[in-house]
ROSE-4610 file (N, C-alpha, C; in Angstrom, 1 decimal, always signed):
// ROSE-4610
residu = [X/X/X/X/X/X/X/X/X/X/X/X/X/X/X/X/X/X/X/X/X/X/X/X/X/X/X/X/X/X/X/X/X/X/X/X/X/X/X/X/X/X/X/X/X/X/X/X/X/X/X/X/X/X/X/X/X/X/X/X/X/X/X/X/X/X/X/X/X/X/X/X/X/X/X/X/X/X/X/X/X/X/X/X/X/X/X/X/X/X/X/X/X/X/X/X/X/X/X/X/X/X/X/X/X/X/X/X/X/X/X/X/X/X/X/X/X/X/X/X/X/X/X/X/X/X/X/X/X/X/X/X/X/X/X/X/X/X/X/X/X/X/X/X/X/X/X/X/X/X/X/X/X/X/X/X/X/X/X/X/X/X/X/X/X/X/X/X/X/X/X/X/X/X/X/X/X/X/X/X/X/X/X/X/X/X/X/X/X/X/X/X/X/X/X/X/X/X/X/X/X/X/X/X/X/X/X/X/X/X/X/X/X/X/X/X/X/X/X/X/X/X/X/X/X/X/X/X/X/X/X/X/X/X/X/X/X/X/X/X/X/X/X/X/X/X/X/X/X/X/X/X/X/X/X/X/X/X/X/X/X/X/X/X/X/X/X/X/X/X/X/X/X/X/X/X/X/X/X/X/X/X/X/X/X/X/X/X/X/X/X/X/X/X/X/X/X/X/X/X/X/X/X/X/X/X/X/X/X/X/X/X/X/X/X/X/X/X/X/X/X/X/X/X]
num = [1/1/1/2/2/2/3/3/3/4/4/4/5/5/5/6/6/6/7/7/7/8/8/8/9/9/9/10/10/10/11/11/11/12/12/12/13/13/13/14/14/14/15/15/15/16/16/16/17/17/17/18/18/18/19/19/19/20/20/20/21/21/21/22/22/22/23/23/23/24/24/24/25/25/25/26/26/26/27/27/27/28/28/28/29/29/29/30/30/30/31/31/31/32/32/32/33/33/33/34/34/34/35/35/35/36/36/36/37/37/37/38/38/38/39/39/39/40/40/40/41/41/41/42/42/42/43/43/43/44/44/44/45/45/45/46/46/46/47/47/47/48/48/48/49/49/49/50/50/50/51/51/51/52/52/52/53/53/53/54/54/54/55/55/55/56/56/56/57/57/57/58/58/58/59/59/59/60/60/60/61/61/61/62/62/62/63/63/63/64/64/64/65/65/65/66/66/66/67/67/67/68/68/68/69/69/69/70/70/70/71/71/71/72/72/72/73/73/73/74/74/74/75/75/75/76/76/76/77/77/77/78/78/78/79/79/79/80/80/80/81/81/81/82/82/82/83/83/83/84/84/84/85/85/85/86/86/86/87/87/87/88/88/88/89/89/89/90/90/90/91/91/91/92/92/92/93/93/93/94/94/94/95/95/95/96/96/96/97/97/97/98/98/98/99/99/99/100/100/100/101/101/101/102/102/102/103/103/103/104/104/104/105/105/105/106/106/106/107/107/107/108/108/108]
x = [+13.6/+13.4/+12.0/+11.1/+9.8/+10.1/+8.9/+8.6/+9.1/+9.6/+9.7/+8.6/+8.4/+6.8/+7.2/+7.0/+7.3/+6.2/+5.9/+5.1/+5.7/+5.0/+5.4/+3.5/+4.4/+3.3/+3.6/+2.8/+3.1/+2.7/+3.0/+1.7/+2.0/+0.7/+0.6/-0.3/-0.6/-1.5/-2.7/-1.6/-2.9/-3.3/-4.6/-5.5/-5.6/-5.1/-4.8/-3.4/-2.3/-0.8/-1.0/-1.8/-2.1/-3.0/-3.7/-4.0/-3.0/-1.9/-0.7/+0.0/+0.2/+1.1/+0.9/-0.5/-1.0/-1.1/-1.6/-1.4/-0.2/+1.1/+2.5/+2.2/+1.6/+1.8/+1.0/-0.1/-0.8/-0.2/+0.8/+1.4/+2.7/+3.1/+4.6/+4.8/+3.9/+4.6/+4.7/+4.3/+4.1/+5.4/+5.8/+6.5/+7.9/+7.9/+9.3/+10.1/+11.2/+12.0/+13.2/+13.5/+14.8/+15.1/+16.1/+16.9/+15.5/+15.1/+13.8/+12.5/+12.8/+11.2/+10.7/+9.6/+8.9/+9.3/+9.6/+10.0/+9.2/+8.3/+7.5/+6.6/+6.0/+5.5/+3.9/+3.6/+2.3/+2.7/+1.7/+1.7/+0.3/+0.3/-1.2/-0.8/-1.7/-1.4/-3.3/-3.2/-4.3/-4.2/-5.5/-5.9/-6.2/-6.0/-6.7/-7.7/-8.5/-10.4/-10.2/-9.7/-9.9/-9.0/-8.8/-8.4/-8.5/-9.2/-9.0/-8.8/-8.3/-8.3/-6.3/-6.8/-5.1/-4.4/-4.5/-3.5/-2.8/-3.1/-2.3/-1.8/-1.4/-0.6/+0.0/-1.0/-1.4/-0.7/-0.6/-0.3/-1.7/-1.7/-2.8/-2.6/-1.7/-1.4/-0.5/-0.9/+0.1/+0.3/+1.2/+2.1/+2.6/+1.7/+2.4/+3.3/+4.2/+5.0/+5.6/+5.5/+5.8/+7.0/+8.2/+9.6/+9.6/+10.6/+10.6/+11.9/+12.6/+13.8/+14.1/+15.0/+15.5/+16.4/+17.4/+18.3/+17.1/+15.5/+14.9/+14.6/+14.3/+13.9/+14.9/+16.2/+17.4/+17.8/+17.7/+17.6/+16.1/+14.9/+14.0/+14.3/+14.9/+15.3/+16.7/+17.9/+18.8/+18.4/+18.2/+18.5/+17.1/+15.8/+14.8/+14.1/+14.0/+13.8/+12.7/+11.5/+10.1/+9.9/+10.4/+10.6/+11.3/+12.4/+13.1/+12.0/+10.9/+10.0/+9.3/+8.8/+8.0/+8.2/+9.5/+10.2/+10.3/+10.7/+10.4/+9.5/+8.2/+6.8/+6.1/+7.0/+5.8/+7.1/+8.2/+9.3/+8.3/+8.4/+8.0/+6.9/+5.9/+4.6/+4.2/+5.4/+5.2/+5.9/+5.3/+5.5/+6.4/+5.9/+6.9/+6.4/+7.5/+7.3/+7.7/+7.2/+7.7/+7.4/+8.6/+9.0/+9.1/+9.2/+9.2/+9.2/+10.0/+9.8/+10.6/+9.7/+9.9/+9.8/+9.9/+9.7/+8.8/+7.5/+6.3/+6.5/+5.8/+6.3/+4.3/+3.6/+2.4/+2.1/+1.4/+1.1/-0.2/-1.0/-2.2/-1.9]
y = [+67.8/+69.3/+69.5/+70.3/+70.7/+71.4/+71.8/+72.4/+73.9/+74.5/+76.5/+77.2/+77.7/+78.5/+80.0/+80.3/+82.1/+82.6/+84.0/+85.3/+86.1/+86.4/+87.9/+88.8/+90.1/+91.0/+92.3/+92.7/+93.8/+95.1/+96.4/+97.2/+97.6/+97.5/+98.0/+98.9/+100.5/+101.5/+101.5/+100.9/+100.9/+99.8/+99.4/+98.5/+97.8/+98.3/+97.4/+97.3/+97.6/+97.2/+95.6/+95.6/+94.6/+93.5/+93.5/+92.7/+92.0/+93.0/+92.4/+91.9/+92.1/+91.5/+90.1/+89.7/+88.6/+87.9/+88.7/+87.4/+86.5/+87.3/+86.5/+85.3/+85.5/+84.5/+82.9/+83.2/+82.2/+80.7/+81.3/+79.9/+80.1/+80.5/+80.8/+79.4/+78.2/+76.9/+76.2/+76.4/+75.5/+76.1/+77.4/+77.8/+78.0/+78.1/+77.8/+76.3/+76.0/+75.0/+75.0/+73.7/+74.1/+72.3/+72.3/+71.1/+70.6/+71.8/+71.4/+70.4/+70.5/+70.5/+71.4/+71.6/+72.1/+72.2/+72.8/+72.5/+73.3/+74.3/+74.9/+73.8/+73.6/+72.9/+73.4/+74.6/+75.6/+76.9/+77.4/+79.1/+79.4/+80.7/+81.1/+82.9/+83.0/+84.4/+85.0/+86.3/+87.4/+88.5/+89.6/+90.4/+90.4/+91.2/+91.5/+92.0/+91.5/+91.8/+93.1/+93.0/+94.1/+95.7/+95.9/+97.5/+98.2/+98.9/+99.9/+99.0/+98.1/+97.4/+98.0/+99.2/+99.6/+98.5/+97.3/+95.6/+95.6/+95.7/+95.4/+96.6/+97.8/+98.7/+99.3/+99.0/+99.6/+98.3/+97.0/+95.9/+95.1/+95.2/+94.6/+93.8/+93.1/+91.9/+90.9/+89.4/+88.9/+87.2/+86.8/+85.6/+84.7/+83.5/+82.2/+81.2/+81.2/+80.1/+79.1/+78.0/+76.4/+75.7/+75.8/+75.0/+73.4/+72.8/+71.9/+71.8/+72.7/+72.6/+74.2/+74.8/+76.6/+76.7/+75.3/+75.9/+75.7/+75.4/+75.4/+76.8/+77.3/+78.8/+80.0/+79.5/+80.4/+80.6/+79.1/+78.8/+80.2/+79.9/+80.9/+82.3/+82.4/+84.2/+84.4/+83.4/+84.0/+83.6/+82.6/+81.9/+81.6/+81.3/+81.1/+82.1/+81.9/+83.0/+83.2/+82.2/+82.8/+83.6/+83.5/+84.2/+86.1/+85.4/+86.9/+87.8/+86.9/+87.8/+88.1/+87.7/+88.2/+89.7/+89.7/+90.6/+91.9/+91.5/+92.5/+92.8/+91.9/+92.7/+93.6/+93.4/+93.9/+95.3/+95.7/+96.6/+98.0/+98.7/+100.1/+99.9/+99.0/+98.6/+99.1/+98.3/+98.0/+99.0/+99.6/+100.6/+99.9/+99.1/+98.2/+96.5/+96.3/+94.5/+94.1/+93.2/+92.3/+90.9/+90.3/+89.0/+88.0/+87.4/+86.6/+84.7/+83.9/+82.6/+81.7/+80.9/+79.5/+78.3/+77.7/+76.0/+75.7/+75.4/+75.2/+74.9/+74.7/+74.0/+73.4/+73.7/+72.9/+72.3/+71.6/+71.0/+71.2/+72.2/+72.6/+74.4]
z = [+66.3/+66.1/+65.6/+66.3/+65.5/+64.6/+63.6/+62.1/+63.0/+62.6/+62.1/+61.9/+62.9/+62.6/+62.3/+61.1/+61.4/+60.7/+61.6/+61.5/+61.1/+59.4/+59.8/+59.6/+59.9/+60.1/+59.2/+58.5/+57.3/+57.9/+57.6/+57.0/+55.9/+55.6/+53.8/+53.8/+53.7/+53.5/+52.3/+51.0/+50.3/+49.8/+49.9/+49.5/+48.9/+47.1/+46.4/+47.1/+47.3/+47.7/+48.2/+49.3/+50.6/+49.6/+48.3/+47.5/+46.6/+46.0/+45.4/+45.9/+47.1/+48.2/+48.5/+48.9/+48.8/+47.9/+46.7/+45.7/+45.4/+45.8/+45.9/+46.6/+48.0/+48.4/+48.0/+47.3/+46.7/+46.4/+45.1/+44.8/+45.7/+46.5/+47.4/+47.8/+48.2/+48.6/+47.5/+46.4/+45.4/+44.3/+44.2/+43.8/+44.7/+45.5/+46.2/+46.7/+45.7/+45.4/+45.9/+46.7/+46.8/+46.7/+45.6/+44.9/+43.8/+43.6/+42.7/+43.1/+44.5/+45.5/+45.9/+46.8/+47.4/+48.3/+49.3/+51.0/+52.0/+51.5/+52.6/+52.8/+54.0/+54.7/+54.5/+54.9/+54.9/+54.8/+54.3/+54.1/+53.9/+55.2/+55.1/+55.4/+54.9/+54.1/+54.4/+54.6/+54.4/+55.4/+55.3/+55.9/+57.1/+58.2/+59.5/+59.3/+60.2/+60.6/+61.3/+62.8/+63.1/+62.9/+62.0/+61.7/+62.0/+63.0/+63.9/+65.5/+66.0/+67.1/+67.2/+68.6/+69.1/+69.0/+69.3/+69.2/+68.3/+67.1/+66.0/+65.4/+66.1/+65.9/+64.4/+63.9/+62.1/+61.6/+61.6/+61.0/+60.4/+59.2/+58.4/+57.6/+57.4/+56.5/+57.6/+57.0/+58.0/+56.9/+57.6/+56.8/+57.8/+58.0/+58.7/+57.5/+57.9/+56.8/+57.7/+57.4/+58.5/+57.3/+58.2/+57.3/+58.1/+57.6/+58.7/+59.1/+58.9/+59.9/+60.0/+60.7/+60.5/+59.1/+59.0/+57.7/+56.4/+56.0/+55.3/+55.1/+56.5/+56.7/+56.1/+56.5/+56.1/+54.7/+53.5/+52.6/+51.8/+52.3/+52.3/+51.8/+53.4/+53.2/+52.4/+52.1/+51.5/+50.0/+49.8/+48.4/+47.2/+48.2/+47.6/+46.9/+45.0/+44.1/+44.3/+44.9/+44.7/+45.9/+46.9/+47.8/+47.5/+46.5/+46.1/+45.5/+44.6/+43.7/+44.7/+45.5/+46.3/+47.2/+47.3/+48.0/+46.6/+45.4/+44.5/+44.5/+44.5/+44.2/+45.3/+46.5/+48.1/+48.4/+47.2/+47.4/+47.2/+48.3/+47.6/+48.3/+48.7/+49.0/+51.1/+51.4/+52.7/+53.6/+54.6/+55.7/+56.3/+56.6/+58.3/+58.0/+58.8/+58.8/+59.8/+60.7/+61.8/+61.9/+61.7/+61.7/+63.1/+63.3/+64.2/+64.4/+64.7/+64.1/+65.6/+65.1/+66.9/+66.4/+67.1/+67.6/+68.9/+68.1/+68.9/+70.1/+71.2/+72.1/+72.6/+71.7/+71.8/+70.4/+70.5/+68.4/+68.4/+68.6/+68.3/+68.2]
């Protein structure tokens, strides 16, 4: 089985919001444990360049996270706390969110 790739994609209106939001993610692999490891693989986290480009359909924040299996990913979304804070701190924050997650089928 390849690594778990998921996207997501935010919008966040205000500026500093889309700054707090991000800062969660910073320590998000180093802080999310599960059996008291680490298990995210990568996490990259920031801002869209282009902001007025019709394509990205008012989504300005975005979040690649790399598991290495789906039940790590599921683990993620139901059980993992740093993940939970993260979700408290981006509450109230975010317009819309779109998620999305695969199994590569190229490794570049």
């Amino acid at each position: 089985m390849s690594p778990i790739k998921r996207v997501t994609m935010f919008k966040v209106p205000n500026e500093s919001d889309q700054d707090t939001v991000l800062e969660q993610y910073k320590g998000l692999k180093r802080n999310a444990l599960q059996d008291g490891k680490p298990y995210i693989l990568s996490v990259s986290a920031g801002k869209t360049i282009a902001k007025d480009d019709p394509r990205s359909k008012g989504f300005n924040l975005f979040a690649i996270t790399i598991f290495a299996s789906l039940e790590d990913m599921n683990f993620y979304d139901t059980e993992c706390s740093a993940h939970k804070a993260l979700k408290a701190v981006a509450a109230g924050k975010i317009e819309d969110i779109l998620t999305v997650y695969t199994e590569s089928v190229t490794d570049d």
